[in-house]
N, C-alpha and C positions, 0 to 999 in steps of 0.2 A: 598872576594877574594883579595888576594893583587897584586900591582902591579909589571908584573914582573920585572919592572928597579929598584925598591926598593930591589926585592929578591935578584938581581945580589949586588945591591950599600950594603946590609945589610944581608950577608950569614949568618954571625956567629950569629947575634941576631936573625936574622928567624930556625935558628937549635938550637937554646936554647930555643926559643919562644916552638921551637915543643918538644923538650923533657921533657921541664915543663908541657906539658899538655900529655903529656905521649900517644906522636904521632908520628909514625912512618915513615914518610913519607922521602922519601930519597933525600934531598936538592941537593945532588952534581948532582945525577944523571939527577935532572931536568934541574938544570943549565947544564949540559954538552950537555942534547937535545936541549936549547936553544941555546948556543953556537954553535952549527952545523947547527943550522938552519938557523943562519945570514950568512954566507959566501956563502950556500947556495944561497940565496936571491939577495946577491951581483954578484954571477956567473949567475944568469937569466937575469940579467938587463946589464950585461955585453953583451951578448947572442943577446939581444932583439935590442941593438946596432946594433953591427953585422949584426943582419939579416936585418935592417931597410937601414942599409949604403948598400950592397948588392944589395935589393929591388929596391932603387933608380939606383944603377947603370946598373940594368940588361936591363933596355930601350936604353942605350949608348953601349951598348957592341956590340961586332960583333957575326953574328950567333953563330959560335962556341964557344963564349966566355960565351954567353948567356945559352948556355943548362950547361955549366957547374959550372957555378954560381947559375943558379936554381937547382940543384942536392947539391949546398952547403946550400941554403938558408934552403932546405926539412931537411938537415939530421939537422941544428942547431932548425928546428922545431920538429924534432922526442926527440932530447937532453933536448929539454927543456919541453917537454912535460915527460920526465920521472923525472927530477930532480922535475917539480911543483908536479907530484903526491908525490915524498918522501918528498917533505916539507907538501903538505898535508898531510899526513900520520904522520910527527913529531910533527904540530903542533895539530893537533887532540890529540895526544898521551900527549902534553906539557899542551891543556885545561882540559884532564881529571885532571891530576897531579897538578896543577894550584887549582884546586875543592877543594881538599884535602888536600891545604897546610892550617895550623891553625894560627890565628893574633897571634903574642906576646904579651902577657898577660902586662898590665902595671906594670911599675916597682916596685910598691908598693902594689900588690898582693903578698899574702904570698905564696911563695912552698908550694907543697902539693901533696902527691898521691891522695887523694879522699877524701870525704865530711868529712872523720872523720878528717882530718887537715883543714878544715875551723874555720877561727877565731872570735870567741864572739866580737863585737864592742860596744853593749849595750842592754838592757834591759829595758821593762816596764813592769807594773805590777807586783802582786803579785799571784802567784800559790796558789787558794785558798786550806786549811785548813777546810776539811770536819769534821763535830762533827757523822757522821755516815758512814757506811760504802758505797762510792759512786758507782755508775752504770755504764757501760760503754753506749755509745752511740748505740749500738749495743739493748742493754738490755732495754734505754730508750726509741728510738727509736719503738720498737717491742708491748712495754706496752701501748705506750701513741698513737697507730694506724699511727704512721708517716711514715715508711716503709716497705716496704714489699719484703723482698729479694728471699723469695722460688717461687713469681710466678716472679719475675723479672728475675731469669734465667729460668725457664721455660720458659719466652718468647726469652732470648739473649743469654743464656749460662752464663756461669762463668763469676766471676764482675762486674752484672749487679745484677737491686737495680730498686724498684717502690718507688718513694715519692707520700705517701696519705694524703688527707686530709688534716690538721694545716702541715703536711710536706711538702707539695710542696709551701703552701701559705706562711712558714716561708723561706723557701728556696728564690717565690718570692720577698717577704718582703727584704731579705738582698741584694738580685740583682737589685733591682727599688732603693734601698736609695742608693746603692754607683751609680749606673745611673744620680741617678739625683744630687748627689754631684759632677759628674765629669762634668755636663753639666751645673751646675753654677760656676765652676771652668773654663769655656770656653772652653772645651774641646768637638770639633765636633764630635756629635753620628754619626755613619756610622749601615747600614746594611747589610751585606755582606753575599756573598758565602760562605760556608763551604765545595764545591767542586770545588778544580783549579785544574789550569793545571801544568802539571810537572816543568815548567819554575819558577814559582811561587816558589814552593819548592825548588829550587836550586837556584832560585836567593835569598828568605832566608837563607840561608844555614840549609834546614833540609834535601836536597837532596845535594849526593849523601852519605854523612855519616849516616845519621837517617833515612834510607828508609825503614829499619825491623820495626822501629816502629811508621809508616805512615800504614792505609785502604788504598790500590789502586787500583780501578778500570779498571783494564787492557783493558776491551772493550772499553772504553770511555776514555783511556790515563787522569787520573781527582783522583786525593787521596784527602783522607779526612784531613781537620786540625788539630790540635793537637792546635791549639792558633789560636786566631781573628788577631795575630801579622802579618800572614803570608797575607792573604790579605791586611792588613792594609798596612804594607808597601811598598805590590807592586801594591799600585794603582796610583801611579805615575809612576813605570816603563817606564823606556825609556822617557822620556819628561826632557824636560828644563824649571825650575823654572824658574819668579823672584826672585830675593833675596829680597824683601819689602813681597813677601807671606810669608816667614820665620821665624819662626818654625810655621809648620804644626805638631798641636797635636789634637791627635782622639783617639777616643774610641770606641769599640765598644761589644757589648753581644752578643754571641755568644756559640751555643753548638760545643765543640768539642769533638776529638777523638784518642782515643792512645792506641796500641795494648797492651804494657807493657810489649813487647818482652825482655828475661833476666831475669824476674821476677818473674818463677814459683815456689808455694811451697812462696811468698813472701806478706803479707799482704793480704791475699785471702778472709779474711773476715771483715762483714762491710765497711765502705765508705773511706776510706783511700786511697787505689789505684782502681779504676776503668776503664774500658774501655771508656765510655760517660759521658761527664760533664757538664756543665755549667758553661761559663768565660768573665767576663769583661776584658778585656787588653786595657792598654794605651800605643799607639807610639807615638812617636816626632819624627817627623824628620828635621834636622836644619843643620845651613849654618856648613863650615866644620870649626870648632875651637874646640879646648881641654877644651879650657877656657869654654864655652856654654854648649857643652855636660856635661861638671860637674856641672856645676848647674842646666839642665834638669833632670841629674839623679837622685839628690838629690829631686828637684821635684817631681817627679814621686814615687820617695821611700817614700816622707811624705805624697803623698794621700793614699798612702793601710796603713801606719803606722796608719794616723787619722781614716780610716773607723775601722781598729782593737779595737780602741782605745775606738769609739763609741759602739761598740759591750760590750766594758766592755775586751778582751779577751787578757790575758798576753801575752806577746810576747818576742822575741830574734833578734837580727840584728845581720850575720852573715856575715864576707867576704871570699866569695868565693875562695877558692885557685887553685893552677893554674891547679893540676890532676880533679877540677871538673868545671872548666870552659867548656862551651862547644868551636866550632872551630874557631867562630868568637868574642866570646867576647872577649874583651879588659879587662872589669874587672864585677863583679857579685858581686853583695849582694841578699840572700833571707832572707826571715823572718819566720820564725817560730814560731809557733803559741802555745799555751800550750794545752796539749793532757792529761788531768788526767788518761786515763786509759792507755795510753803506758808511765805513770810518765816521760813524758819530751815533747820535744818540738816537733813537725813535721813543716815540709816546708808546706808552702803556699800559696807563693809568691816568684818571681825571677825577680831582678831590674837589666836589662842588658843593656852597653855602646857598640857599636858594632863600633864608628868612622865609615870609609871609606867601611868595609868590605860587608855588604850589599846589599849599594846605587852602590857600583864598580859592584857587578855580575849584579846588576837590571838595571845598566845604568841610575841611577836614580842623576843627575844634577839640577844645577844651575846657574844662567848666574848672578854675582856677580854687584855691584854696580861702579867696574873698566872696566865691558866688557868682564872681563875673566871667561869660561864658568868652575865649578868646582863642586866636587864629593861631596854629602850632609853625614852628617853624623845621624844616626840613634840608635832608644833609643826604651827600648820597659819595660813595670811593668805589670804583675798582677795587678790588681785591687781588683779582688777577684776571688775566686774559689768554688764552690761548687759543688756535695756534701762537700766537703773535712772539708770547714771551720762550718759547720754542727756540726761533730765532737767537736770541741770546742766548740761553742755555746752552744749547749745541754750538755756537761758533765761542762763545768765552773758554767751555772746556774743553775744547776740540786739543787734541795730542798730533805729535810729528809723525807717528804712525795711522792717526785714520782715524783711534778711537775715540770717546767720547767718556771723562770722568763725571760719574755722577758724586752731585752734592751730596755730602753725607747726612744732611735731614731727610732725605730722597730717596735714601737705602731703603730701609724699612719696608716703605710703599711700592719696591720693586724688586721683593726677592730675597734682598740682601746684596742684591747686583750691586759692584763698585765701576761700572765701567760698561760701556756697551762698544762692540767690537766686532 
């Protein structure tokens, strides 16, 4: 959420901020609900004067002075009991619209309608060069007993997927090595809910714009996650850091969930898009500087870069443009992973700077090393994702006979298995 003295001090860049991300939200009209609202505010307390000077004097008065002073005092409390419900009622109306306004993208994010204008920033690896003709993950999967997608909707329905066998064990294999990478890199493991409360989600910002594609529980007011981000960084909510705690970086494994609303008729087979997954996510959360959060991001971007790297699996670094940012980012890189059977790259991973926007909805502070109590700014990566990064794994190492070379970071976490066959 932004602040609203900043929307008032900063209209024309918060209506650029919002039509670069291709957000409709109607700036004037908010400012003109706030504007109404103050003068407001100022006529009650005007009011409340009034009736206090009144009050005092109605014990001095003479009988008849008195009854008719107290018939003034009633009607300036009938007055003001109507103007506080129309500010209640505006400012209600200024928090929903307030939800919905999008951060300005940083100024060195590129314009963009949508993901096909996100810009290439680098590359590693090389797209291997098959001497036969290769499988798709779908097809290796199916052979080598790793999956099993016909009783996986017969138990969920559509997008859902069994990992069997050397399948779930490679799956866990790739989720304990980056685990335990991130937890020698000092990053505190958490355990968490994968059921909050609506608050939660709105103070992420996944509520009120991404609520079609949130699980939610309506008997229990409680949606399911879609990232371990969402708890992660509202488990400080409402509290007052030290700034010597600062930066608080955690991580945590966690299954999540996402309807895929929009998507019909869209990747419907094999493990690409899913409803239920499996995700490590890393937050930071840190003092509020520009300066910090660029080097946390960059952080954060080089542990899923090294874990990819370890895997063996080409990749892409992409900068997010402003049509595919989502409402609070400030700015986005994802990385994209190399996918031989759709010959290019698929997303992976998504490195997001969110500044102030966050920690403001979650009330999430810090009392600084001058005494002055101020707003944390928040960072949140992929780690890794699976099924998804599956897909690459299995089609980069795939062999002319069928099998399947495991990475040798990956050994360890399977046996000592070199290979699945």
């Amino acid at each position: 959420m932004l602040d609203i003295k900043f929307i008032r001090d900063n209209s024309d860049l918060v209506k650029k901020g919002a039509r670069d991300k291709r957000n409709s939200i109607d700036i004037d009209l908010l400012l003109k609900l706030d504007a109404d609202i103050r003068p407001k505010k100022t006529e009650i307390e005007q009011l409340q004067a009034e009736r206090n000077r009144l009050s005092k004097e109605i014990g001095k008065a003479s009988p008849d002075q008195r009854e008719s002073m107290k018939s003034q005092v009633a009607d300036i409390k009938l007055k003001m009991e109507q103007i506080e419900k129309t500010i209640t009622e505006s400012e209600a109306q200024l928090q929903d619209m307030l939800l919905l306004v999008p951060q300005p993208a940083r100024s060195d994010v590129p314009i963009g309608k949508d993901d096909s204008e996100n810009v290439e920033i680098k590359k590693w690896g090389t797209p291997p060069q098959f001497s036969f003709t290769p499988k798709d993950h779908v097809e290796l999967g199916l052979k080598l007993g790793l999956v099993d997608f016909e009783r996986g909707v017969r138990i969920a329905g559509s997008r859902s997927y069994v990992l069997t066998g050397l399948g779930a064990r490679l799956e866990q294999a790739v989720l304990r090595y980056v685990y335990d990478k991130l937890c020698n890199k000092g990053y505190t493991p958490m355990s968490i809910p994968v059921l909050v409360r609506e608050d939660c989600m709105t103070g992420t910002g996944y509520f009120p714009t991404g609520r079609d594609q949130a699980y939610y529980v309506e008997k229990d007011e409680l949606a399911l996650v879609g990232t371990a981000e969402v708890p992660l960084t509202s488990y400080y909510a409402g509290e007052i850091l030290p700034e010597e705690k600062l930066p608080l970086k955690m991580m945590a494994w966690s299954s999540c969930f996402r309807r895929e609303a929009g998507t019909y008729g869209k990747d419907t087979s094999g493990l690409y898009r899913v409803h239920q997954f499996q995700k490590i996510e890393q937050v930071i959360i840190g003092e509020s500087s520009v300066e910090q959060s660029e080097k946390y991001h960059a952080e954060l971007l080089q542990n899923a870069e090294e874990c990819l790297q370890a895997f063996g699996i080409p990749y892409r670094v992409v900068y997010v443009c402003t049509g595919d940012l989502g409402q609070g980012q400030v700015r986005k890189h994802d990385i994209e992973s190399w996918m031989p059977s759709r010959k290019n790259y698929g997303e992976t991973h998504s490195c997001s700077t969110f500044h102030e926007f966050q920690a403001r909805r979650l009330k999430l502070r810090y009392k600084g090393k001058d005494g002055v109590t101020k707003i944390c700014h928040t960072l949140n990566n992929t780690a890794i994702a699976s099924p998804r990064v599956l897909i690459s794994l299995l089609e980069v190492h795939q062999r002319a006979d069928g099998s399947i070379g495991i990475p040798e970071c990956l050994q360890p976490y399977m046996g000592g298995m070199k290979e699945i066959r």
